[in-house]
C-alpha positions, 0 to 999 in steps of 0.5 A: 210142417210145424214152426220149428220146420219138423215134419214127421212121416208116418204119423196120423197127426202131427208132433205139437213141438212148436213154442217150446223155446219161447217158453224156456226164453220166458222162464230164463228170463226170471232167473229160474229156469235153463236148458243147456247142453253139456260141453266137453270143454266146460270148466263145469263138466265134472260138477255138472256129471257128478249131479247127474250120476247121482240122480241116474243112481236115485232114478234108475235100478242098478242094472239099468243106470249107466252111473258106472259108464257115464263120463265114459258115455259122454265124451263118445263123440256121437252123443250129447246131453242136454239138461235143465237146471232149475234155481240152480239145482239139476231138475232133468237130463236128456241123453242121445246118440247119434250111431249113424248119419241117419238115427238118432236115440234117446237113451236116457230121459229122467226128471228129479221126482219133485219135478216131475209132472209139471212138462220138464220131461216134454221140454227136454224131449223137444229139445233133444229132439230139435237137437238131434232134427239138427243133424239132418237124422231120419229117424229117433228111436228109444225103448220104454217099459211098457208099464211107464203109462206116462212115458209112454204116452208123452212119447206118443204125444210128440209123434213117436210110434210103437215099433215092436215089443222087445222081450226081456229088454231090462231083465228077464221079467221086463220088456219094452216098447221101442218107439221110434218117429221118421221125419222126411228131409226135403 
């Protein structure tokens, strides 16, 4: 078990997920940097929705973005966001849902590219994961094109294993890796 009272099953090493929140306390400290979770009753709801669909339009293919569904994917009861702001400016998001008492899935990571590289993608990742561990879930899955190196790799950093490869997941020409990490509830 790590300091954040995560215990992965099935895994060879432990997820390094501990420290995490100190680090963002630090940099809150300055001003600079914040991680929030999205609230349904936020008089910045709408603001804070727009600037994300306009990052999901820039990020991700037409066919894959859910800027058309976005306010609609979040006000489904199961499902948060979590993102970072940074002087002001939305830097990354992460987005999850909670389809049973048992899963949870990430279904959207994305970080601003003049972000990226720099551990925005892991913050939001251990705190959606922190988020959803909350809850009590058993597993967290998520897909990735196999062709995300990075992606890939920073999921396996934190403990997620390849499940299966999923044929034509994006497009006919595209697949994924679903990946998935269990946690044992004791």
């Amino acid at each position: 078990m790590d300091d954040m009272g995560i215990i992965p099953k099935k895994t060879r090493k432990k997820p390094n997920l501990g420290g995490w929140l100190v680090q963002i306390v630090k940099r809150m400290g300055d001003g600079s940097m914040e991680l929030m979770e999205l609230d349904r009753k936020s008089s910045r709801w709408s603001k804070v929705v727009d600037e994300i669909v306009k990052l999901e339009k820039k990020i991700f293919p037409k066919h894959e973005s859910l800027a058309r569904s976005f306010d609609d994917e979040l006000k489904k009861k199961n499902s948060g966001l979590l993102y970072l702001q940074i002087d002001g400016e939305i830097a990354g998001y992460v987005m999850y849902t909670s389809p049973s008492s048992l899963c949870s899935v990430i279904t959207k990571l994305a970080v601003k590219e003049k972000y990226r590289r720099q551990g925005h993608g892991e913050t939001l990742m251990k705190a959606a994961i922190e988020k959803c561990r909350s809850k009590r879930i058993n597993r967290i899955s998520l897909h990735v094109d196999p062709l995300r190196s990075s992606a890939v790799n920073l999921y396996k950093k934190l403990g997620f294993q390849i499940d299966t490869l999923v044929r034509a997941y994006y497009s006919s020409d595209r697949d994924a890796y679903r990946m998935f990490i269990d946690f044992d509830n004791e």
